[in-house]
C-alpha positions in Angstrom: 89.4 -30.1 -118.1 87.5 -27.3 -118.9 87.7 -24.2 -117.2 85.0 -20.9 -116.4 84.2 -18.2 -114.0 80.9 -17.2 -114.6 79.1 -13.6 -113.2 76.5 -14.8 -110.4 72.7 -14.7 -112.1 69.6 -15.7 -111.0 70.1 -18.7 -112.8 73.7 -19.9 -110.3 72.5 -17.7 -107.1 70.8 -20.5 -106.0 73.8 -23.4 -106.4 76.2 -20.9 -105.4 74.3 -20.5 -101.9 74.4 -24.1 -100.9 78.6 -24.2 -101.6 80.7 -24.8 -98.4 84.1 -25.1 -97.4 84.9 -27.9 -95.2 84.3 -27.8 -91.4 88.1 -27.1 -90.4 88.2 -24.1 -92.7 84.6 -22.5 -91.6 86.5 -20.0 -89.8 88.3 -18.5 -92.3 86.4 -17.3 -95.0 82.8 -15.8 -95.1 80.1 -17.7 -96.5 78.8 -17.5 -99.9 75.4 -15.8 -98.8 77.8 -13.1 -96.7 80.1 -12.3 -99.8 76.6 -11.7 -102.3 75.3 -9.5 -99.5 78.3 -7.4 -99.5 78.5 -7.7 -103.2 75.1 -6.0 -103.3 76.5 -3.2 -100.4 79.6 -2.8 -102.0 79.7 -2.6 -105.9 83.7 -3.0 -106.3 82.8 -6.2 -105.7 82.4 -8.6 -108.4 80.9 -12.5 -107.7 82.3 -14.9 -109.7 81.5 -18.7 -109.3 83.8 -20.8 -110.4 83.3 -24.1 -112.8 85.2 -27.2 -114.1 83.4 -29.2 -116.9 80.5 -27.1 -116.7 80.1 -28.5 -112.9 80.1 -25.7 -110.2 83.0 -26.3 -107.6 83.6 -23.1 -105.9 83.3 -19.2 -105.4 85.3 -16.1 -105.7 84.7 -12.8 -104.9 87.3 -9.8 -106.4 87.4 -5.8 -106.8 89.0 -2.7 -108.3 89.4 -0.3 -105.7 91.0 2.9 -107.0 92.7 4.9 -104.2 95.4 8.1 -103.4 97.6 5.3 -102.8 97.2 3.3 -106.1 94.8 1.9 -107.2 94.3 -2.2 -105.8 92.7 -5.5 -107.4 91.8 -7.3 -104.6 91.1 -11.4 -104.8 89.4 -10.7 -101.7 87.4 -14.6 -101.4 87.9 -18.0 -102.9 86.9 -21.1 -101.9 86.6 -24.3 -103.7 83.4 -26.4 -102.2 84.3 -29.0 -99.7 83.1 -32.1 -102.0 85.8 -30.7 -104.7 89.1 -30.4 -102.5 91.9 -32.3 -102.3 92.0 -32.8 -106.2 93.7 -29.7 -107.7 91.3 -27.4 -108.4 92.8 -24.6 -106.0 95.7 -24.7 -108.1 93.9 -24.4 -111.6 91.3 -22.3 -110.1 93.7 -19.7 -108.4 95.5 -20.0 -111.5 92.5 -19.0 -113.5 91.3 -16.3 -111.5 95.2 -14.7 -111.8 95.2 -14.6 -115.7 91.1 -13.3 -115.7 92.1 -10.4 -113.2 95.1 -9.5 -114.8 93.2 -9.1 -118.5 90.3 -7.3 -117.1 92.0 -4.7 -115.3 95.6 -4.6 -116.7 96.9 -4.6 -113.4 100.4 -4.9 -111.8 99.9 -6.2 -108.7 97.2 -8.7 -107.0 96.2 -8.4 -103.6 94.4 -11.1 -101.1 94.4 -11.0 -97.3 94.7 -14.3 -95.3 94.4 -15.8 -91.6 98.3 -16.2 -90.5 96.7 -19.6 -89.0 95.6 -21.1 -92.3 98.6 -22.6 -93.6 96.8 -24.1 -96.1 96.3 -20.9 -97.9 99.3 -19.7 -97.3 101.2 -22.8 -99.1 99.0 -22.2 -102.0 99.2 -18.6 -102.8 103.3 -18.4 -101.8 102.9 -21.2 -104.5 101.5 -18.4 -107.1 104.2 -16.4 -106.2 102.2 -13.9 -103.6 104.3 -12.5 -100.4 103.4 -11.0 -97.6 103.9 -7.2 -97.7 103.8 -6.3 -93.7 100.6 -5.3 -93.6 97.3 -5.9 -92.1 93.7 -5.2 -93.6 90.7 -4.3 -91.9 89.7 -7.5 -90.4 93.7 -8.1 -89.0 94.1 -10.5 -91.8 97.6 -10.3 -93.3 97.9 -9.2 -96.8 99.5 -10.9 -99.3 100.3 -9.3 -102.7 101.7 -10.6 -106.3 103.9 -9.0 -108.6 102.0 -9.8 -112.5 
């Protein structure tokens, strides 16, 4: 199976709007439509969608935020469409997205922030090796960060 994360364009905007996660996860994650409008307030942000065999399945949305405290690369959104779960491609895309962060911005540590009610999530990024780190972001999700 092939793999790429492409840069949202005009030409993927459109497919990347219409991706959803399934009902039981709505909850959890912003939609695609909320993550490219902050994109466009926030420019650390960088919109990525996310392709197997050349066929869209899902979304990510990451950063570089440079602070007094260190300076953070955030996986702050991922979501793999509803019509693609259940066969792997959290795994390989997580996976993916891990290895493209960690070359673009030589970075030591990955940070994500999750809902401690979606167990789901959790099971897949303690899986890549993320732990919880005691703290809370700005939207009282936990955050979760990875040693790379």
């Amino acid at each position: 199976m092939s793999i790429e994360i492409h840069d949202v364009t005009q030409e993927n905007e459109r497919a990347i709007l219409k991706l959803s996660v399934a009902k039981e996860q709505k909850g959890f994650i912003e939609t695609p439509q909320e993550c490219l409008q902050e994109a466009k307030e926030d420019l650390h942000y960088h919109p990525v969608g996310l392709y197997a065999d050349s066929k869209l399945v899902g979304f990510a949305m990451y950063g570089y935020f440079p602070n007094e405290d260190g300076d953070q690369v955030w996986l702050d959104r991922f979501l793999i469409d509803a019509n693609f779960q259940g066969k792997g491609l959290g795994k390989i895309m997580l996976q993916a997205l891990i290895k493209k962060l960690t070359n673009e911005f030589n970075c030591q540590k990955i940070y994500l922030s999750v809902y401690e009610d979606n167990p789901g999530a959790i099971h897949l990024y303690k899986k890549f090796g993320f732990e919880f780190n005691g703290e809370l972001d700005v939207h009282n999700e936990k955050v979760m960060v990875k040693a790379v």
